[in-house]
C-alpha positions as CSV (number, residue, x, y, z in Angstrom):
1,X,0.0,0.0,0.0
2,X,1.0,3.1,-1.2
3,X,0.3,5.9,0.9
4,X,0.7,9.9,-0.4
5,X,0.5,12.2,2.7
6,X,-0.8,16.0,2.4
7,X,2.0,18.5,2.5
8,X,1.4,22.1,4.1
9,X,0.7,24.6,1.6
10,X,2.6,27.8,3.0
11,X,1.4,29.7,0.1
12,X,-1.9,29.4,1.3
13,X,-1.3,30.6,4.4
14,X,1.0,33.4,4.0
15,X,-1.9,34.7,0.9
16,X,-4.6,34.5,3.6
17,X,-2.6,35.8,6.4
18,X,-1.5,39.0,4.0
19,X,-5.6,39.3,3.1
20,X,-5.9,39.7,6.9
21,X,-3.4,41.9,7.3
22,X,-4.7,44.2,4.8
23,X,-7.9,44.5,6.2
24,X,-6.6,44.7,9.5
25,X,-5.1,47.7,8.6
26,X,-7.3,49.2,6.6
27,X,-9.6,48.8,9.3
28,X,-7.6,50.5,11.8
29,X,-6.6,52.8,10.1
30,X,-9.7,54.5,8.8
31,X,-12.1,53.6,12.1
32,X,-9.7,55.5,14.3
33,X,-12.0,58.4,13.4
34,X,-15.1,57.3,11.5
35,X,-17.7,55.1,13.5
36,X,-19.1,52.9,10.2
37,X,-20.7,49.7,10.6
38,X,-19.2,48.5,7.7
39,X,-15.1,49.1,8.5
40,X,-16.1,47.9,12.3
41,X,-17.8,44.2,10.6
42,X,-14.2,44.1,8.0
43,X,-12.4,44.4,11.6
44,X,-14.6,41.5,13.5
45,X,-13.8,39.7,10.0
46,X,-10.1,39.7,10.0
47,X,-10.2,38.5,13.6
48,X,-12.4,35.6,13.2
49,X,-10.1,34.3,10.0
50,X,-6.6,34.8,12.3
51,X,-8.8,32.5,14.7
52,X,-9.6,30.2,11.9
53,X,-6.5,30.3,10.2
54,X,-4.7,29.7,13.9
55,X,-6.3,26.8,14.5
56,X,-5.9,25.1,11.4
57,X,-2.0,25.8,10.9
58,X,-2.0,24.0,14.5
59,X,-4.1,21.2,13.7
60,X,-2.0,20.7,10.7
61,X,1.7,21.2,12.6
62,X,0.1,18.4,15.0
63,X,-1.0,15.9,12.3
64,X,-4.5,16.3,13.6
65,X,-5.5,17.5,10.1
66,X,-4.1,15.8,6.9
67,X,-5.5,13.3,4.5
68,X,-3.9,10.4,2.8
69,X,-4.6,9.3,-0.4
70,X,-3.5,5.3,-0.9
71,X,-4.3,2.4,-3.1
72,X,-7.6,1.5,-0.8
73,X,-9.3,4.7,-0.9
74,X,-9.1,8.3,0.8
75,X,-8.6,8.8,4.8
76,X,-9.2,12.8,6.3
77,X,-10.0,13.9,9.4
78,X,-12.5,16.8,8.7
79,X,-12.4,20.1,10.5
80,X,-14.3,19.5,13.3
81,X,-12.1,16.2,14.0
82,X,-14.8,13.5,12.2
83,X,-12.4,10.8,11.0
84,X,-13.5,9.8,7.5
85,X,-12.7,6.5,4.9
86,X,-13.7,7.5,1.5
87,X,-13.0,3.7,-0.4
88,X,-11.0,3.7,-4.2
89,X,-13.9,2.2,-5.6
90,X,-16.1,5.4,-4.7
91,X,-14.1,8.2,-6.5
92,X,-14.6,8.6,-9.5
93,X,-11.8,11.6,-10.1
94,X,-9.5,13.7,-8.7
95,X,-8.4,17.2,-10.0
96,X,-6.3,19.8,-9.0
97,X,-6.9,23.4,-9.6
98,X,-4.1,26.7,-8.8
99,X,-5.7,29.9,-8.2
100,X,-4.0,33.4,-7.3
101,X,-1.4,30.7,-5.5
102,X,-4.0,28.7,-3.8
103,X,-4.2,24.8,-5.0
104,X,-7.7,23.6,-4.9
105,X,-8.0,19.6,-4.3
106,X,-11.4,18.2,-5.9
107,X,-11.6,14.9,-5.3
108,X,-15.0,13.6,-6.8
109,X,-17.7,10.6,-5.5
110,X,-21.2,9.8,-7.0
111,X,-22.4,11.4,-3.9
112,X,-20.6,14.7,-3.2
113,X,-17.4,16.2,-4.1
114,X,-14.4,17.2,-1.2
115,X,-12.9,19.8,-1.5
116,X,-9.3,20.5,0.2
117,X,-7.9,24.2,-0.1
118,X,-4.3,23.0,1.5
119,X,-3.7,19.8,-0.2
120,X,-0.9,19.7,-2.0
121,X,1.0,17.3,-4.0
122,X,5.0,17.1,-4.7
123,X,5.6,15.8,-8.0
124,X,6.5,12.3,-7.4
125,X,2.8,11.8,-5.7
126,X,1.4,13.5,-8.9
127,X,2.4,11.0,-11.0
128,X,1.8,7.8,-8.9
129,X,-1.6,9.4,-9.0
130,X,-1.4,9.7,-12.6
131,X,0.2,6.1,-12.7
132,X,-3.0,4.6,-10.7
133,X,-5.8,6.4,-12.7
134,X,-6.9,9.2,-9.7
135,X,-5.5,12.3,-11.2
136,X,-7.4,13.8,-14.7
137,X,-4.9,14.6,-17.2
């Protein structure tokens, strides 16, 4: 059994923490004298995605969040710590997608399609994927 184990996407995280940044600032910056509803809410924003992004960078540095992609099927643990077995014979594909730096993992079943915004593979696990029939060309 091969297994391919998630890798952390830093470009993710540095382009989300740099979103946050901006608006934090932004924020700051232009409330310090204004009292709008609509700077205050960007401000509450950028707080509750450092929270989220927080806790996901640690439940990823911790292994608590990865996936792993083998010959018998698809393993994750979601984001509220549900362990889940997706089997080989249930997906149908899988397809990687790169926007503004951010790789976008659809992987595809009769019933739903997952979606992973920080799986990412090296080249050597794209082309066993490629090499087993996952991955769409």
């Amino acid at each position: 059994m091969k297994e391919l184990r998630l890798q952390i996407n830093i470009t993710f995280y540095t382009l989300v923490a740099s979103i946050v940044l901006c608006l934090l600032t932004v924020s700051m910056f232009v409330t310090h004298d204004h009292d709008n509803a609509l700077l205050k809410s960007a401000m509450v924003l950028s707080f509750i995605l450092i929270g989220a992004i927080n806790v996901n960078l640690l439940m990823a540095l911790s292994g608590k969040r990865k996936a792993s992609l083998c010959n018998n099927g698809l393993h994750y643990v979601s984001a509220i710590g549900r362990k889940v077995y997706i089997p080989a014979e249930s997906i149908s594909h899988i397809k990687v997608k790169k926007c503004c730096g951010i790789r976008i993992t659809k992987v595809s079943t009769p019933e739903r399609n997952i979606y992973f915004l920080s799986f990412q593979f090296s080249t050597l696990q794209e082309l066993k994927l490629k090499e087993f029939g996952y991955l769409a060309q």
